[in-house]
Rosetta silent file (secondary structure, phi, psi, omega in degrees, C-alpha in Angstrom):
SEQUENCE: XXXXXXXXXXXXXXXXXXXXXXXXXXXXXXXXXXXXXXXXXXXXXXXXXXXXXXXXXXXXXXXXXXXXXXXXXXXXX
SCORE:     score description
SCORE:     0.000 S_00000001
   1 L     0.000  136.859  160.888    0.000    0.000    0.000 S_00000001
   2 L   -54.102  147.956  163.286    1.259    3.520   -0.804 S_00000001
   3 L  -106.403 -169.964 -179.064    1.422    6.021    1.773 S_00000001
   4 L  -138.035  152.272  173.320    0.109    9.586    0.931 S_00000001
   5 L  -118.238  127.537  -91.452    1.595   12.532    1.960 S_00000001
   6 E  -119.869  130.688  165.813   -0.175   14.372    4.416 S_00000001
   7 E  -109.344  118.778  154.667    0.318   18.649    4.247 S_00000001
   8 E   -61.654  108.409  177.331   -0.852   20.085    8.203 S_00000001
   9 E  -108.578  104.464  161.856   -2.490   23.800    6.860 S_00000001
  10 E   -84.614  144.774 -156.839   -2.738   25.971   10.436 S_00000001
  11 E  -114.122  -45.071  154.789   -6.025   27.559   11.312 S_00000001
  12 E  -133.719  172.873 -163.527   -6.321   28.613   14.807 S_00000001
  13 E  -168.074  101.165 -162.397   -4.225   28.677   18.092 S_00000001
  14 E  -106.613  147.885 -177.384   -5.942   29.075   21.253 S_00000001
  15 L  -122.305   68.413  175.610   -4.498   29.742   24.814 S_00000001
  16 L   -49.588  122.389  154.681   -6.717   27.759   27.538 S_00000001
  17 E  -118.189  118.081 -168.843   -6.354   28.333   31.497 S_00000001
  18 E  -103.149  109.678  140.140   -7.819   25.547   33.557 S_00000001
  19 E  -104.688  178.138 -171.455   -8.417   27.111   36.929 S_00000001
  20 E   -80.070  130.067 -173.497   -9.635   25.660   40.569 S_00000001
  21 E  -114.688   13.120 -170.833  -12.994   26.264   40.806 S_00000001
  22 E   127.066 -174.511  157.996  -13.553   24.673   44.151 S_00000001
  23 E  -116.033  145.172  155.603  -14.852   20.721   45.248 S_00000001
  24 L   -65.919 -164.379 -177.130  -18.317   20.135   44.221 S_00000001
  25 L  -100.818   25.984  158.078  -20.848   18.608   47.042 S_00000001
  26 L  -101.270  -26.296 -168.951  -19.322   14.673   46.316 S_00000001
  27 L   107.247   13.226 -176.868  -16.039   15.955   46.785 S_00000001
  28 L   -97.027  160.534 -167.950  -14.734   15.959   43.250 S_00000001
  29 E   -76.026  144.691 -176.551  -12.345   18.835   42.057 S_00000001
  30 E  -115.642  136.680 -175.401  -13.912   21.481   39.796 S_00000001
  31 E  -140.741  167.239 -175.900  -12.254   23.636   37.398 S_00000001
  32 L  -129.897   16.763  150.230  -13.043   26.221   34.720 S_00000001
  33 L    69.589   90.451  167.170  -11.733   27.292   31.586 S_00000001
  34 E   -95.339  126.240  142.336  -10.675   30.528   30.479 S_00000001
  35 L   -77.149  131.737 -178.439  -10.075   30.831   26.954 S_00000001
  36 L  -117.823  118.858 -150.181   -8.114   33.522   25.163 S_00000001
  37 L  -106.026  123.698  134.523   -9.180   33.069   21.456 S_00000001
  38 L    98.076   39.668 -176.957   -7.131   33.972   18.142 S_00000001
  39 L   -74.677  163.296  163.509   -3.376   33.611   19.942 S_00000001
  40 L   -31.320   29.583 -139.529   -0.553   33.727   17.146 S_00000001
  41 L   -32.944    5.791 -179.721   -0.387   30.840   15.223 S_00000001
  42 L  -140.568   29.171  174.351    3.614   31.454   14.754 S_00000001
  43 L   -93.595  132.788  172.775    3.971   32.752   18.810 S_00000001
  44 L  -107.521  156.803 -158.656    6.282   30.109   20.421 S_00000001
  45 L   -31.936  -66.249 -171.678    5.430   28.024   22.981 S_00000001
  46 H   -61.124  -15.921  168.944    7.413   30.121   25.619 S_00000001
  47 H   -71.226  -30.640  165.005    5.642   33.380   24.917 S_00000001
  48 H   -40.627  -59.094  165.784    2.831   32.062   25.047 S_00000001
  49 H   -72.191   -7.721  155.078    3.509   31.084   28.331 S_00000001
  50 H  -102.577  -15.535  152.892    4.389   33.930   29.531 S_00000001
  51 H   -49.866  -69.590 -160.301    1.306   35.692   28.655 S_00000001
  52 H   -56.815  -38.435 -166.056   -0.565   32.831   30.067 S_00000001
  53 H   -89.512  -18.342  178.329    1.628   33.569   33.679 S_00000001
  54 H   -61.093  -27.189 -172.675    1.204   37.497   33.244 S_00000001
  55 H  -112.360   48.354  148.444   -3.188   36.488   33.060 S_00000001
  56 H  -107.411  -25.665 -167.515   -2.955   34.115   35.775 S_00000001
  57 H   -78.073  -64.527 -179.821   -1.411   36.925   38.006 S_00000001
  58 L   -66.961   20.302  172.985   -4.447   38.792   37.358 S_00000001
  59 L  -106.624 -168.729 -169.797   -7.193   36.342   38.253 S_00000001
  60 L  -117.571   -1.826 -161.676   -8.606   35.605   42.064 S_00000001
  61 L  -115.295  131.639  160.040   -8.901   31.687   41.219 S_00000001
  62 L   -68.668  151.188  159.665   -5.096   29.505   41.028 S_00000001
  63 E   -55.154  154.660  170.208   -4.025   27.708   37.632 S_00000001
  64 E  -119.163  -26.305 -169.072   -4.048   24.301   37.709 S_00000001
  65 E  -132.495  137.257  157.527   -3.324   24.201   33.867 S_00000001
  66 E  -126.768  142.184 -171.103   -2.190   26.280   31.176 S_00000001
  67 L  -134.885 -178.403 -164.448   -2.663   24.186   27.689 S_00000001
  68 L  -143.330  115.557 -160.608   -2.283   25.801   24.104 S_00000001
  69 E  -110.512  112.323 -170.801   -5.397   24.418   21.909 S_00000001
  70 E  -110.367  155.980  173.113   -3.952   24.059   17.810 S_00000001
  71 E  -145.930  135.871 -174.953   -6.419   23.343   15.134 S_00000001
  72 E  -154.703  140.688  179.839   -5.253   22.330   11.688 S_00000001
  73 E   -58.076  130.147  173.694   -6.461   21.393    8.489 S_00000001
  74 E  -127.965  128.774 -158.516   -5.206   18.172    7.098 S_00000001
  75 E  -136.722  129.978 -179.933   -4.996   17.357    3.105 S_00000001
  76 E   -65.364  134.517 -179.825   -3.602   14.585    1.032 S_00000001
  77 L   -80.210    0.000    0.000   -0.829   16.415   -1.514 S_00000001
């Protein structure tokens, strides 16, 4: 079988912070999601993250997470 070769076309690049949102009433941990929409698709990783610790300083709730969300097209050449 032939393999095909694959091109990754990038579309968006999102900058997620999962903070503590508390325990719920069972006792499981709850968290919340801030999203910062329409980050830099060519910003590298560490800048990112330093954004992401500059808007963590300015919330009232700790990070638990900071994740980087990529979304890309994918097409057969």
């Amino acid at each position: 079988m032939r393999s095909l070769a694959i091109v990754s076309t990038p579309l968006t690049s999102d900058l997620v912070l999962v903070m503590d949102n508390g325990v719920g009433a069972s006792g499981q941990s709850l968290s919340q999601n801030r999203t910062y929409k329409n980050v830099k698709i060519t910003a590298a990783d560490a800048d990112v993250y330093a954004v992401a610790q500059v808007l963590i300083g300015l919330q009232s709730k700790t990070a638990n997470a900071i994740q980087r969300k990529n979304t890309a097209e994918l097409e057969s050449e």
